[in-house]
Structure formats: C-alpha cells, structure tokens
N, C-alpha and C positions, 0 to 999 in steps of 0.2 A: 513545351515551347515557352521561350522567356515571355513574360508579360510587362508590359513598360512600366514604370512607378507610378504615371500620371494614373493609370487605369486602376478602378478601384470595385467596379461594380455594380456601384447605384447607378452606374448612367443608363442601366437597362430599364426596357419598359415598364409599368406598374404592371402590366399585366403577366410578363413574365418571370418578375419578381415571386411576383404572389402563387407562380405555378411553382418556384424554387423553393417555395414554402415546405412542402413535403420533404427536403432533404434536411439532412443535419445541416450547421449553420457552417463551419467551412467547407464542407464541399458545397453547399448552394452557392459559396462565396467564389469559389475557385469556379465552378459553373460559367456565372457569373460574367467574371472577368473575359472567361474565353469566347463567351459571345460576345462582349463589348469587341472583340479585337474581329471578330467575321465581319461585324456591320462595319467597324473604320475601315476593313481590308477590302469588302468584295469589291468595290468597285476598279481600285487601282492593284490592287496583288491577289483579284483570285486565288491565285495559289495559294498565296498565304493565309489567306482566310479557309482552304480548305481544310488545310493541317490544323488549326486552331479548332476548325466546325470537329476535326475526328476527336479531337482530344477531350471536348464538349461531350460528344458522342461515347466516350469511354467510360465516362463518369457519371453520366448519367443518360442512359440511352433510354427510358422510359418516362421522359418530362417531353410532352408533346412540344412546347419550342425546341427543346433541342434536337428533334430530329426535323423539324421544318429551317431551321437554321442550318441544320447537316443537307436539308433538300438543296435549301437554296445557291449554299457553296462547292455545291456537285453540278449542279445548272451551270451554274458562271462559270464552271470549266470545262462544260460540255460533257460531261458524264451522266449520260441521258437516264441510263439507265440506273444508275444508283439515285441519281435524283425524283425519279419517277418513284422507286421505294422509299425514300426518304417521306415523301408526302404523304405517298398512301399511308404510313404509318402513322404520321401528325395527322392527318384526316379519321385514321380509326380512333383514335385517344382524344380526340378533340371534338369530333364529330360535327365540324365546322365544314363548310364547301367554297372557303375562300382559293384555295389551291386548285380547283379545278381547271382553271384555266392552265396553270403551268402544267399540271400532271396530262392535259391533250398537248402542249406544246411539248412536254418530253417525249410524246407519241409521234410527233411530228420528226424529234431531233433523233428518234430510232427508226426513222423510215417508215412508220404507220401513218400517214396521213388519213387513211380510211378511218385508223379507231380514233384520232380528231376527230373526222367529222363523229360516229357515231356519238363520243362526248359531247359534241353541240349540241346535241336534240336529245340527250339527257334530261330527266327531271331539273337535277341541281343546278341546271342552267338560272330556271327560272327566280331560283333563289340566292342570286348572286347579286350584291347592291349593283347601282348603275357601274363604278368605274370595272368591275369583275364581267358585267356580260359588255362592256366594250373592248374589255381584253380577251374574251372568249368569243369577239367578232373579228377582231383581228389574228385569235390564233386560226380562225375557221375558213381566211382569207390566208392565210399564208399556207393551209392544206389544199387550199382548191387550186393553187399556184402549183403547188409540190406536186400532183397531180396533173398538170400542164391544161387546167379549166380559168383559164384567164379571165374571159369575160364573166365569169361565174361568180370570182372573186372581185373583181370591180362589183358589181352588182350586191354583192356581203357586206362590202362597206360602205355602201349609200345607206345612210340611215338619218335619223333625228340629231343625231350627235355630231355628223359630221356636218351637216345644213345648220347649227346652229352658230351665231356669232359668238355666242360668251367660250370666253375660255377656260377649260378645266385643265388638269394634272394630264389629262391624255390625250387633249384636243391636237397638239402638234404629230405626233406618232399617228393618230389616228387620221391626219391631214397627209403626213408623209407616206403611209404606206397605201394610200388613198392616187396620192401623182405616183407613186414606184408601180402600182399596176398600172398606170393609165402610161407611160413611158413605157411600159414593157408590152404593153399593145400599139404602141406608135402612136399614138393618140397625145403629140408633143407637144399642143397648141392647150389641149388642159392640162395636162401636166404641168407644165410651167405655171399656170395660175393657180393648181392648188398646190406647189410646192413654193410660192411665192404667200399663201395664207400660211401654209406650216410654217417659214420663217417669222410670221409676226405671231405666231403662240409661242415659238421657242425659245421663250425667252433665258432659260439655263443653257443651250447649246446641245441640248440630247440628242438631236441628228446631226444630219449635216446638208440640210434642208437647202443654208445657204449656197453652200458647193454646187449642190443639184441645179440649180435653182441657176449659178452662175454658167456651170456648162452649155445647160439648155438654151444660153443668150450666148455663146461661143467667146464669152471672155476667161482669157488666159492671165495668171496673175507672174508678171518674171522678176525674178533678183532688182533692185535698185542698183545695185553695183554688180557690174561684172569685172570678178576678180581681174580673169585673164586682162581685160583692157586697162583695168587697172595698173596693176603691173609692168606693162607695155609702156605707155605714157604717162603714168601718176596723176592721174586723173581717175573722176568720179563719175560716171554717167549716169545721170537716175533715166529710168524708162519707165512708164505710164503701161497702165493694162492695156493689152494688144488691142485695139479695134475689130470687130466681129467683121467688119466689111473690108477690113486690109489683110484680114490673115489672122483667122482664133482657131479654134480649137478645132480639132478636124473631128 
C-alpha cells in the first residue's frame, strides 16, 4: 500500500522504535512507516488502517507492537475475533496485561459476555494501572448489559472514579456509560444529571453526551432555512429550537 511522502517513520513511539531494533534497518524502516499510517488512519478510515496493520503484519509478524497494532485495527473494524488473537499474541511476547481489557471486550464482541465477566476477576485485573481497571469496569458493565443484568451493571460502575470531581482521560465515557444504563432502567431524572456531568468532561467530543443530554430535555434542533419556503416566497425563516412545552421531541 502507497505511503505518503510526509510519513517517514520516526513519528513512532521510542518504545517501538526500540522493539524495531531487532530488524534489519529497512525493513524496521518500512515497519515503521506502516504503523505510523494505522495510528493516522484508525480513527477516521479503519479500513485503511487495517490494510496497512496486515501489511505491518507480513513483515514482521513477531515484533510484539506489530501484532498489538494488527489487534487494534481488527477491533476498529469489529473483527472480534482476529483481534482477540492479535492481543493474545502481543501479550505472550510482551508479557504485559495492558490489553486485557480489550481481549474481554473482544469476548464481549463474540457473544461471550460470561468469559468477560470471568476476565474481570482474573488476577491481571489487579495489575492494571488505574485508567486499564476503569476500562475493565466498563467492559464488565457492558457484559452484565449484554446479559440483560441491568441493575447489576449500574451497580459496576458506581465506584471512586465515577464520584470523583477531577477529570481524567476517562472520566466522560465512564460518566456516559454511567446515565446510558440509568436511561435504559428509566431511571430519566439521573440520567440526565450524569449525562449533563459527561458533557462538562467531554471536552474532545468522544460521545455524544450532549445529544443525550438534549433529548432527555425534549429539544429538537430544525434547519434555519427551510428550502421548500424559501423558494415559494424568497425568503429566509430562521426558526429557534422547538420548545419542550409546545412540541419536542416525542
């Protein structure tokens, strides 16, 4: 797959620089490049970042980033189960348990929510810095959902993190998926107040907290112009968000 000009290589980590070490110096280089193009792509071209992750993968399929880089662009395109191998292999060469969390949520995205939960109450759990067992409370929260144990799962993510004011990297997701179970028990009246605290952590826009957050107050957002009337008369009607008490959202 072409690699743009700009892309040269060093913009990778030191750390997996240093694991490219072991290869000859243009294939680490070519390496390289191709994971620089996974991390610019996953977000916005999964796809493209997957082709790149195999190509990574061809060249060198025994550099524990490149197969955690091959996990992660099998995730992002929902290929649970190639991504669940992917890890486990960057976990047997690295012998690291940062991935544990994804490798129970790939258990999740194949229909096992049971072997999630047993990953929770796994040893490795305990050896996951803070932000890894707040993602391994939320994958443990999204199994007891998948299971239809709602209130089980409200109850997983009441913890210390979520009752704390200061904001971290996870505090919004862990706020959202916090009112997405308490909405999905009816339970509307907190809902709405902790999807109105996920909008003041979100400051990147990772959910869509505010959406949530606007529904639940029944305002509707409509066109400034409507063509059709436009056209009719050559005029401009701007219109205001519907009012909840004259007719929002049903």
């Amino acid at each position: 797959m072409p690699i743009p000009e700009d892309v040269t290589g060093d913009e990778i980590d030191k750390d997996v620089r240093q694991e490219l070490q072991s290869l000859p110096k243009t294939l680490a280089e070519d390496v390289a490049k191709n994971l620089v193009m996974v991390a610019r792509l996953i977000d916005e071209d999964p796809e493209g970042a997957y082709g790149y992750s195999k190509v990574a993968l061809r060249l060198a399929s025994r550099v524990a980033a490149v197969r955690e880089a091959a996990g992660f662009a099998a995730y992002a395109n929902q290929k649970y189960a190639e991504a669940l191998a992917e890890f486990r292999a960057a976990r047997r060469m690295s012998g690291g348990v940062e991935l544990w969390p994804l490798m129970a949520d790939c258990e999740r995205g194949l229909g096992r929510p049971e072997k999630a939960l047993d990953m929770a109450g796994a040893s490795e759990v305990h050896k996951l810095d803070k932000a890894g067992q707040v993602e391994m409370r939320l994958v443990t929260a999204g199994a007891r959902r998948d299971m239809g144990q709602l209130d089980a799962a409200i109850v997983t993510l009441q913890s210390p993190e979520l009752a704390s004011n200061a904001v971290q990297p996870w505090t919004a997701r862990l706020r959202y998926a916090y009112a997405d179970a308490l909405a999905a028990a009816g339970r509307q009246g907190e809902a709405r107040e902790w999807f109105a605290k996920a909008v003041e952590a979100d400051k990147d826009g990772s959910t869509d907290a505010s959406d949530r957050l606007a529904e639940l107050d029944g305002v509707e957002f409509v066109d400034a112009f409507d063509e059709s009337e436009g056209e009719s008369d050559g005029s401009r009607d701007e219109q205001a968000p519907v009012d909840p008490e004259e007719g929002g959202k049903e």
